[in-house]
mmCIF file of the N, C-alpha and C atoms, coordinates in Angstrom:
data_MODEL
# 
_entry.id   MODEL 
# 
loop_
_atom_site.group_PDB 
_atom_site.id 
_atom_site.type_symbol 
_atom_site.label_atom_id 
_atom_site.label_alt_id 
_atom_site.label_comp_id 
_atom_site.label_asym_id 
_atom_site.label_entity_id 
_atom_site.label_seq_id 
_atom_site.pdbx_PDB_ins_code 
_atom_site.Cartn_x 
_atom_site.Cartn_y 
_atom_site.Cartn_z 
_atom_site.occupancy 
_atom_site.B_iso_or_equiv 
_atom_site.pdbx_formal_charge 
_atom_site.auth_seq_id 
_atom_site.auth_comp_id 
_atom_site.auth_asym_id 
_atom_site.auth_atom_id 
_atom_site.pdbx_PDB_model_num 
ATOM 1   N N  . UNK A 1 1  ? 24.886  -10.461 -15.064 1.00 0.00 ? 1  UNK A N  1 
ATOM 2   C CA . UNK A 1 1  ? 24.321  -10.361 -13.733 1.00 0.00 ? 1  UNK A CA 1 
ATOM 3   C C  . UNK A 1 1  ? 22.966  -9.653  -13.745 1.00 0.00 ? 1  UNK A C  1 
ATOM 4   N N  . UNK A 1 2  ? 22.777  -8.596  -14.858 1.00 0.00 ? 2  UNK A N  1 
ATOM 5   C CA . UNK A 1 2  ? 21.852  -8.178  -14.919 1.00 0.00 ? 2  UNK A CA 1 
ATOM 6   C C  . UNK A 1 2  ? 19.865  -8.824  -15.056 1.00 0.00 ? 2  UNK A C  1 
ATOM 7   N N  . UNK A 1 3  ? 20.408  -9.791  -15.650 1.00 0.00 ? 3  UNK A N  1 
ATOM 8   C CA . UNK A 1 3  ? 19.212  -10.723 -16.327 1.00 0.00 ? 3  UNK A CA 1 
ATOM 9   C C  . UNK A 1 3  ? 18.981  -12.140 -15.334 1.00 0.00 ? 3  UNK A C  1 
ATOM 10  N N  . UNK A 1 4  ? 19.842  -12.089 -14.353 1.00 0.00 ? 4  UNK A N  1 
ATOM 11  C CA . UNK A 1 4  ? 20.071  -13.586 -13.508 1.00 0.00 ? 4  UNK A CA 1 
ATOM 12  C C  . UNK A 1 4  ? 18.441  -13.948 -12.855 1.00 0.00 ? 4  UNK A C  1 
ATOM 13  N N  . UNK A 1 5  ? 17.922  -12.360 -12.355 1.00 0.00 ? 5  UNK A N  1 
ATOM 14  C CA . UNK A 1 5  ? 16.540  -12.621 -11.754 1.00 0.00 ? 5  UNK A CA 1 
ATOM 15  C C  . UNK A 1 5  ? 15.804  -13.487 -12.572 1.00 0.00 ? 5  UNK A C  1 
ATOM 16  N N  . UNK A 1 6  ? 15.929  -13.132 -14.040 1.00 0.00 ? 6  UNK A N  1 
ATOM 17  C CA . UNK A 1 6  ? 14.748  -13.369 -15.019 1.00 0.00 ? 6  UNK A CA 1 
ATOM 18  C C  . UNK A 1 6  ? 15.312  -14.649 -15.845 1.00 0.00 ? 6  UNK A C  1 
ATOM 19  N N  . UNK A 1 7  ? 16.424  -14.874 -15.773 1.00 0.00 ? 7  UNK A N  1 
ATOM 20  C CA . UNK A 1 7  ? 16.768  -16.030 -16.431 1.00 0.00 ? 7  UNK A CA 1 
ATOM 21  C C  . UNK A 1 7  ? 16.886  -17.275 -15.670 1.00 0.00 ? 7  UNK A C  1 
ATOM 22  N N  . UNK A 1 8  ? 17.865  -17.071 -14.639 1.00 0.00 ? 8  UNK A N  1 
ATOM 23  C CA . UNK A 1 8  ? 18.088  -18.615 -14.114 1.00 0.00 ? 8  UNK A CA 1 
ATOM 24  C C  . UNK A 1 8  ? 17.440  -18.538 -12.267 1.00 0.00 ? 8  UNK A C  1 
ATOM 25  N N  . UNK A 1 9  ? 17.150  -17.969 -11.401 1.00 0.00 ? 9  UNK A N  1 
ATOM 26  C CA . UNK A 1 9  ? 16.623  -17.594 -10.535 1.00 0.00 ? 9  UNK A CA 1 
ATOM 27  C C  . UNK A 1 9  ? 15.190  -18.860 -10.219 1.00 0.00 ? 9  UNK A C  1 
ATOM 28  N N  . UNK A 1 10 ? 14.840  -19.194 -9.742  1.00 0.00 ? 10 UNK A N  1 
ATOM 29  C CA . UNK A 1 10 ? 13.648  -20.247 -8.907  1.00 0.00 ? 10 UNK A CA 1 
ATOM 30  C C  . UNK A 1 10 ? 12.846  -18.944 -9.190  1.00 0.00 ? 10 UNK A C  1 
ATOM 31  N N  . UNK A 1 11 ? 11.161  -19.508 -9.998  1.00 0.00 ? 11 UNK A N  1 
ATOM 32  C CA . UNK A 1 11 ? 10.749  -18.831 -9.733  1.00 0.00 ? 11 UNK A CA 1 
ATOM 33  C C  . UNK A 1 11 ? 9.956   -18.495 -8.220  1.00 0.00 ? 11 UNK A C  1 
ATOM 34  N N  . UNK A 1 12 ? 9.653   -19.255 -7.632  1.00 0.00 ? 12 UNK A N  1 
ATOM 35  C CA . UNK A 1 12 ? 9.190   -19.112 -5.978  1.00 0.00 ? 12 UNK A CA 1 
ATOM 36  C C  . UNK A 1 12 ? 10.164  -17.330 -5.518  1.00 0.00 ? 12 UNK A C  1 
ATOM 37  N N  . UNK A 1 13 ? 11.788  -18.017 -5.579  1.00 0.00 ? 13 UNK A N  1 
ATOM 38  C CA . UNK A 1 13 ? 12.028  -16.472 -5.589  1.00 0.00 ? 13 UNK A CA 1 
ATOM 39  C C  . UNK A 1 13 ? 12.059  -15.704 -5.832  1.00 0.00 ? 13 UNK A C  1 
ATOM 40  N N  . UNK A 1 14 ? 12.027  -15.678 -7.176  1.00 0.00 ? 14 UNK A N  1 
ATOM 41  C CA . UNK A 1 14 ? 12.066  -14.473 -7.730  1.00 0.00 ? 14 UNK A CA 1 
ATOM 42  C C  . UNK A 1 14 ? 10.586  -13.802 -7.629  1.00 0.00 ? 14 UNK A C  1 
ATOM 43  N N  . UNK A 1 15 ? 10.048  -14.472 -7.963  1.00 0.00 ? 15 UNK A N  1 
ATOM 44  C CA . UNK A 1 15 ? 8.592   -13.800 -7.649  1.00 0.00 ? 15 UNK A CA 1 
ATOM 45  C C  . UNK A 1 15 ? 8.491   -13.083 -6.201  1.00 0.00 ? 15 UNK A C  1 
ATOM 46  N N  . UNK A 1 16 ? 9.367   -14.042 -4.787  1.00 0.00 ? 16 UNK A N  1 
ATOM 47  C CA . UNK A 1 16 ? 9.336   -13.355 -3.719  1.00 0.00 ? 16 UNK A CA 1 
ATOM 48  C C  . UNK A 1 16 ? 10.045  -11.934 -3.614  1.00 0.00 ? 16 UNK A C  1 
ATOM 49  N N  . UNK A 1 17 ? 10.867  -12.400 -4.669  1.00 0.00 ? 17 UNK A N  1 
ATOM 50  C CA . UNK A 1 17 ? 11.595  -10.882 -4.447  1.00 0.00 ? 17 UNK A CA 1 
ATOM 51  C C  . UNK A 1 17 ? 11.610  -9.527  -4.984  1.00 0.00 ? 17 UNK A C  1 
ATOM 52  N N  . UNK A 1 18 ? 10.405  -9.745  -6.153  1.00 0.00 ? 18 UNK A N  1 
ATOM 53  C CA . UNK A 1 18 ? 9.577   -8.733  -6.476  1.00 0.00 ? 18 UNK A CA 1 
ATOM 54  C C  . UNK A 1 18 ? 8.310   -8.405  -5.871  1.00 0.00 ? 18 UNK A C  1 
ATOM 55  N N  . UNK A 1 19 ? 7.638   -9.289  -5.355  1.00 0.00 ? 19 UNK A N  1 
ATOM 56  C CA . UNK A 1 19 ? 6.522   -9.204  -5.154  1.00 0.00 ? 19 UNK A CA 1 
ATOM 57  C C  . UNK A 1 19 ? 6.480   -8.242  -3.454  1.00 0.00 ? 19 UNK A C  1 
ATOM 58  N N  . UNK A 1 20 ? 7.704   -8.717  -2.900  1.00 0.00 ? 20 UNK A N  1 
ATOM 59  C CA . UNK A 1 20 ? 7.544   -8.158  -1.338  1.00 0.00 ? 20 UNK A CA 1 
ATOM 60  C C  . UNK A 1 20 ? 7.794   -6.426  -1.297  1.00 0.00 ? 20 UNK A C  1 
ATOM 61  N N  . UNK A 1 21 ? 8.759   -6.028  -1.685  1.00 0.00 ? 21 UNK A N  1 
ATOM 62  C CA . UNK A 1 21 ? 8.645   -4.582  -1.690  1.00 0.00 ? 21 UNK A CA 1 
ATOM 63  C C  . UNK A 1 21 ? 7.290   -3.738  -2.082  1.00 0.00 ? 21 UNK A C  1 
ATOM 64  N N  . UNK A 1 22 ? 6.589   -4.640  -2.919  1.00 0.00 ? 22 UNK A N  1 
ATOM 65  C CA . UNK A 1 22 ? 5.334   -4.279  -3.809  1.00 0.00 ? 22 UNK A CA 1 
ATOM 66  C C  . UNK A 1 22 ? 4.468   -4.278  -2.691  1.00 0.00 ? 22 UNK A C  1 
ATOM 67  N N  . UNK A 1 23 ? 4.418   -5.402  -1.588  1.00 0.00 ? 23 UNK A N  1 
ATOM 68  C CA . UNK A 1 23 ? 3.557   -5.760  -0.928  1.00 0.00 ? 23 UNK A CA 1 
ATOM 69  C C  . UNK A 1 23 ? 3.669   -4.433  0.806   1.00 0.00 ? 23 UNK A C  1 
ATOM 70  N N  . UNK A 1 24 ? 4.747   -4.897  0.912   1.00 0.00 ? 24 UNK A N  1 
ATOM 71  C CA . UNK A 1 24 ? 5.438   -3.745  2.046   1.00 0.00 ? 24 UNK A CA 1 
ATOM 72  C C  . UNK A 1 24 ? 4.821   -2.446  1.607   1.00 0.00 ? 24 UNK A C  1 
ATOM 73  N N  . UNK A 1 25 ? 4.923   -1.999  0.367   1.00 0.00 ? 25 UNK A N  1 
ATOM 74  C CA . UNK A 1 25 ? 4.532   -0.789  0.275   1.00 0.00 ? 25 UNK A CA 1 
ATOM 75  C C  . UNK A 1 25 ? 2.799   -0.059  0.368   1.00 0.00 ? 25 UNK A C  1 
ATOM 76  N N  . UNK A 1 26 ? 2.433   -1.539  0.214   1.00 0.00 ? 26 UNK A N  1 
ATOM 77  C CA . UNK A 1 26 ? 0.505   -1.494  0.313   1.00 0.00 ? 26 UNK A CA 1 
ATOM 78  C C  . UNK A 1 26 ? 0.493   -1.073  1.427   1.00 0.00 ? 26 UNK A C  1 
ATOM 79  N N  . UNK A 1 27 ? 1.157   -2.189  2.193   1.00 0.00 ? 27 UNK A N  1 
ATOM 80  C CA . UNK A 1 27 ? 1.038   -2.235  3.614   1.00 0.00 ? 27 UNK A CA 1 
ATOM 81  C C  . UNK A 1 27 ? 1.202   -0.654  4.684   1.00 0.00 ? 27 UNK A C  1 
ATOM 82  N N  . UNK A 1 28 ? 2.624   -0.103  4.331   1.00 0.00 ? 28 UNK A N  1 
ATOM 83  C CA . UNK A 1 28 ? 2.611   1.185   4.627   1.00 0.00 ? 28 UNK A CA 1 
ATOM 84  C C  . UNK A 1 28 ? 1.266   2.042   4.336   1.00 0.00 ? 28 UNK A C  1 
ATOM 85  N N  . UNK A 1 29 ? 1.111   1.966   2.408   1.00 0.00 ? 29 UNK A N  1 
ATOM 86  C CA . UNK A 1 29 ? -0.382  3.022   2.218   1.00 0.00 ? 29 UNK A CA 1 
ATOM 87  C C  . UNK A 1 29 ? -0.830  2.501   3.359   1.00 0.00 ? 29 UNK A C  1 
ATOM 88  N N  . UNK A 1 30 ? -1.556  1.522   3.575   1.00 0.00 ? 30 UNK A N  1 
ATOM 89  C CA . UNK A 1 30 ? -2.999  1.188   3.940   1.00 0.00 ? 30 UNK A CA 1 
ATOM 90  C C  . UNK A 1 30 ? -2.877  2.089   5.924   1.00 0.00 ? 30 UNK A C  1 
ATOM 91  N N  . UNK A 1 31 ? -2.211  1.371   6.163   1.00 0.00 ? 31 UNK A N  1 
ATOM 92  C CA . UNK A 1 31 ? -1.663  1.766   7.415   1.00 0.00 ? 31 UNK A CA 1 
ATOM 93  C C  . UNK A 1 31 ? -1.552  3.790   7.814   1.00 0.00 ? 31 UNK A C  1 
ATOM 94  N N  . UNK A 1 32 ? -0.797  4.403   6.962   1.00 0.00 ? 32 UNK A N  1 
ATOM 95  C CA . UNK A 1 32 ? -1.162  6.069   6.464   1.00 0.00 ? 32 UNK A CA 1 
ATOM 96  C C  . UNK A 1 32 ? -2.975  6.527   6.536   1.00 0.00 ? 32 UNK A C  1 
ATOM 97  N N  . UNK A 1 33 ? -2.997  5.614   5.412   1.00 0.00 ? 33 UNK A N  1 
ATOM 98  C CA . UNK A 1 33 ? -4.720  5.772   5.360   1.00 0.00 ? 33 UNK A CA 1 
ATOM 99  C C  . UNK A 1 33 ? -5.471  5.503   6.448   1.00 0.00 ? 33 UNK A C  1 
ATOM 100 N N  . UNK A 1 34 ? -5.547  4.477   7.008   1.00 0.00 ? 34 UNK A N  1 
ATOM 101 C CA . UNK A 1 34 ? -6.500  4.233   8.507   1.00 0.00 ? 34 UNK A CA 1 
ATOM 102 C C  . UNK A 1 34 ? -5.864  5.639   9.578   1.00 0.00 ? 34 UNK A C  1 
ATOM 103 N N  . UNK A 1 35 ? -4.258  5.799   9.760   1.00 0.00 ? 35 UNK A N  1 
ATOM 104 C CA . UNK A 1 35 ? -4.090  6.882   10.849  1.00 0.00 ? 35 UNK A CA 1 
ATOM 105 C C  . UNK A 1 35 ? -4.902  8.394   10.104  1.00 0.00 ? 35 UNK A C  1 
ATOM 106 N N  . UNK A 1 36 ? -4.401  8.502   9.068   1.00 0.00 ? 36 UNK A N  1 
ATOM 107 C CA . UNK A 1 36 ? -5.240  9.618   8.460   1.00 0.00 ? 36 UNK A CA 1 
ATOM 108 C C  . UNK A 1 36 ? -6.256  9.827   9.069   1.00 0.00 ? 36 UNK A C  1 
ATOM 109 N N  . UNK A 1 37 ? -7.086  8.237   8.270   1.00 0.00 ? 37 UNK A N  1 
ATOM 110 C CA . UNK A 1 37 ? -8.619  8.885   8.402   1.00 0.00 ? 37 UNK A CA 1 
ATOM 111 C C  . UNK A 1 37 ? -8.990  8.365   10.518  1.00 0.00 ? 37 UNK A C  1 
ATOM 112 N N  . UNK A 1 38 ? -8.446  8.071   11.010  1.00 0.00 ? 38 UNK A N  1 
ATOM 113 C CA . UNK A 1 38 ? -8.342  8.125   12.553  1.00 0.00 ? 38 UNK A CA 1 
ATOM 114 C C  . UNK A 1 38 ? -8.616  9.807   13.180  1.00 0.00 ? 38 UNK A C  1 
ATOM 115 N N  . UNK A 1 39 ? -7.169  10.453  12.861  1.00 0.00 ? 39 UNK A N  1 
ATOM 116 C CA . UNK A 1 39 ? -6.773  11.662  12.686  1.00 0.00 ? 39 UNK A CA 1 
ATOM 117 C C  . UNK A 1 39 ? -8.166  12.750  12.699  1.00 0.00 ? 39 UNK A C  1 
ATOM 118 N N  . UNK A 1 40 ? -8.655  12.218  11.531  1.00 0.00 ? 40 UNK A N  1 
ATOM 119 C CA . UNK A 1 40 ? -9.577  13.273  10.607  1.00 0.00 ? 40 UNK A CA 1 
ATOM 120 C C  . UNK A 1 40 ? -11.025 12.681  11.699  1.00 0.00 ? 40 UNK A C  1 
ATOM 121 N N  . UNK A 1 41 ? -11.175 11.539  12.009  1.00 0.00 ? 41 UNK A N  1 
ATOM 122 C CA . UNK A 1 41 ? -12.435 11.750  12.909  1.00 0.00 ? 41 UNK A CA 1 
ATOM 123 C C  . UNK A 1 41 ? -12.290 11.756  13.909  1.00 0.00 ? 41 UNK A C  1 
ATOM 124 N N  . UNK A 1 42 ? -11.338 12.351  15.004  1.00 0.00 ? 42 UNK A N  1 
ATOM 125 C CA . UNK A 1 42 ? -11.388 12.932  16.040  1.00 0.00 ? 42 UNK A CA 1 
ATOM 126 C C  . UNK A 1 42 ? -11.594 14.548  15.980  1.00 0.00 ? 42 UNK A C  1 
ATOM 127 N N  . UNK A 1 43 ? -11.987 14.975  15.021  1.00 0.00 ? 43 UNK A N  1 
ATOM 128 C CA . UNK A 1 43 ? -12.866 16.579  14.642  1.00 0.00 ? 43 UNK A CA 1 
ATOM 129 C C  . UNK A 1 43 ? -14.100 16.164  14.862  1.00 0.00 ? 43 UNK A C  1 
ATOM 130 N N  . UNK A 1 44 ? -14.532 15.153  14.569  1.00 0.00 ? 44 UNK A N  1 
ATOM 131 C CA . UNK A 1 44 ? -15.521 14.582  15.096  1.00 0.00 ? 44 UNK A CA 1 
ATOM 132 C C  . UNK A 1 44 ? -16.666 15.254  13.494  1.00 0.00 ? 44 UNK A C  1 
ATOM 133 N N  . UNK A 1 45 ? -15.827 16.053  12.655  1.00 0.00 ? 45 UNK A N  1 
ATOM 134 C CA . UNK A 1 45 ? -17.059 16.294  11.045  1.00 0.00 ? 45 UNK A CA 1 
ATOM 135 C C  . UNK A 1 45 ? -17.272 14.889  10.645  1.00 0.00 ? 45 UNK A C  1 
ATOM 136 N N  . UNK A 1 46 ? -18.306 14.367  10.313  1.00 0.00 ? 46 UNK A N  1 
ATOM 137 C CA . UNK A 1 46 ? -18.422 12.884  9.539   1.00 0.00 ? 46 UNK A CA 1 
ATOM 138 C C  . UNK A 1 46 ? -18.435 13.267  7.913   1.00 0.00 ? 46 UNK A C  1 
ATOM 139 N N  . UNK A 1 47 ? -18.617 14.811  7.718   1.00 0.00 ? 47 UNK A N  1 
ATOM 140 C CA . UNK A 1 47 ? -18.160 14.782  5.990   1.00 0.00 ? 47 UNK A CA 1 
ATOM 141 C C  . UNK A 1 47 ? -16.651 14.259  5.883   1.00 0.00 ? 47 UNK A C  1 
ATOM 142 N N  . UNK A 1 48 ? -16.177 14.884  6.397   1.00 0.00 ? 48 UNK A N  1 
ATOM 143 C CA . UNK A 1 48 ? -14.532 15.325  6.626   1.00 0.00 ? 48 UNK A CA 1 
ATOM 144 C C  . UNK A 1 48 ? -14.034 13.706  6.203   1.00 0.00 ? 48 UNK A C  1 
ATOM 145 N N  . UNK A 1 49 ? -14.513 12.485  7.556   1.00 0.00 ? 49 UNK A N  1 
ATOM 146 C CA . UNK A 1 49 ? -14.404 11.237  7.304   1.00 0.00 ? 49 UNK A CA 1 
ATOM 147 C C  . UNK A 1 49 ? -14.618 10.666  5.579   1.00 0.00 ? 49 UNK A C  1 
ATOM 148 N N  . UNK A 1 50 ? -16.000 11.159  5.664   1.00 0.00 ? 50 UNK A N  1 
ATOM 149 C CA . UNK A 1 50 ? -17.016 10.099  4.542   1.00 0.00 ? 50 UNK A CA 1 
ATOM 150 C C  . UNK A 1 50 ? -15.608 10.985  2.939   1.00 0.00 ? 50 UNK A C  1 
ATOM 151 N N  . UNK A 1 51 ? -15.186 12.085  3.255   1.00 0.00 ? 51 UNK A N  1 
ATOM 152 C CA . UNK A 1 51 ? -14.307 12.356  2.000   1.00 0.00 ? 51 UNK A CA 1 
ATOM 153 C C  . UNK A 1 51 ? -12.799 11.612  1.919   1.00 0.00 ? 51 UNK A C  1 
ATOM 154 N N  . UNK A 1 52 ? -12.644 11.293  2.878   1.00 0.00 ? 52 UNK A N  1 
ATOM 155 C CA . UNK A 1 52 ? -11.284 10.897  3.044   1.00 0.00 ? 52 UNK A CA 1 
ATOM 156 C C  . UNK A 1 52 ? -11.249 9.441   2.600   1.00 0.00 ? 52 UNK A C  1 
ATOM 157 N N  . UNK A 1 53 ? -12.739 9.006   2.701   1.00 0.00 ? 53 UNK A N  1 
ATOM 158 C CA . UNK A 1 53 ? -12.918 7.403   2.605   1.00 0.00 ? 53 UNK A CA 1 
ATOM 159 C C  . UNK A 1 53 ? -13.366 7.310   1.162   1.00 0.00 ? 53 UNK A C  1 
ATOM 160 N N  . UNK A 1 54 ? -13.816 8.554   0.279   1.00 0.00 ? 54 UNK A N  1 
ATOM 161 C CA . UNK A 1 54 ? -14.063 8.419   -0.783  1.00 0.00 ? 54 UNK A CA 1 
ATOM 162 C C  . UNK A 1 54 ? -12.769 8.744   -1.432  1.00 0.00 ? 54 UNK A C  1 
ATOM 163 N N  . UNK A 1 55 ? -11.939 9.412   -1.144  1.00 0.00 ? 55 UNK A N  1 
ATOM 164 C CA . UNK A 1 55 ? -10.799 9.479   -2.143  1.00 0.00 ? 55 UNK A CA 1 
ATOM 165 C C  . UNK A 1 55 ? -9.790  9.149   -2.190  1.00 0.00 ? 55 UNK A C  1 
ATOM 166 N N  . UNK A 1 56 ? -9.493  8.086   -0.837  1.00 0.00 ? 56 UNK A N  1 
ATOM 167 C CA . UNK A 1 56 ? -8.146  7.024   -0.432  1.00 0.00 ? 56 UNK A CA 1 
ATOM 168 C C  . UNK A 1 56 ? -8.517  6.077   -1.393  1.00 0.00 ? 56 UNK A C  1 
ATOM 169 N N  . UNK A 1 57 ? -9.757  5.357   -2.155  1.00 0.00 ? 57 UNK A N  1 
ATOM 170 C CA . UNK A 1 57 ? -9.305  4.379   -3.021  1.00 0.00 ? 57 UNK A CA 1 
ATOM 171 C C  . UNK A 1 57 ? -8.203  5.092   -4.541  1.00 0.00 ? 57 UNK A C  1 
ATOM 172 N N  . UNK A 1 58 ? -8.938  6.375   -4.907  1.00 0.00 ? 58 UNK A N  1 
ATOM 173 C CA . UNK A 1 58 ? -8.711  6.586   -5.966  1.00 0.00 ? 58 UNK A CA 1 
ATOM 174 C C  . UNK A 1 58 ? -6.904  7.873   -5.596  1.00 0.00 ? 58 UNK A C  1 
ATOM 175 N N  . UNK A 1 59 ? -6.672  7.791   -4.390  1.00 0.00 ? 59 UNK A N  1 
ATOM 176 C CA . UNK A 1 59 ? -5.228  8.242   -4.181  1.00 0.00 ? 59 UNK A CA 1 
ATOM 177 C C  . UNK A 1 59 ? -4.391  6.738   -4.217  1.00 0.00 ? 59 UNK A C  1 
ATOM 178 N N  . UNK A 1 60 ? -4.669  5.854   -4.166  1.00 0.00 ? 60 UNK A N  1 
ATOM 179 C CA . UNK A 1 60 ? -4.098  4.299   -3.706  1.00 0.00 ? 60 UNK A CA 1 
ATOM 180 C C  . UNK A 1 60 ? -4.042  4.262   -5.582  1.00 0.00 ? 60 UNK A C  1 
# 
């Protein structure tokens, strides 16, 4: 049962069924990141912004 994904499985699904949790989870980051940096420019600092936008690629 262990190997069923990778052995006999369609790949269409199986690929769907790895690929979506993978994808869901971008989706959450990305979503964190925009309220974040939302968050962070209602202080209205534009460093504060311009850092948050420089170091969400390299936290992702």
């Amino acid at each position: 049962m262990e190997n069923y994904l990778f052995e006999k499985m369609d790949v269409p699904k199986a690929y769907m069924k790895l690929a979506l949790p993978v994808v869901l989870s971008m989706i959450v980051s990305l979503v964190y990141n925009m309220v974040d940096t939302y968050f962070i420019a209602l202080t209205g600092v534009q460093e504060l912004v311009a850092g948050v936008s420089l170091v969400a690629p390299m936290f992702t």
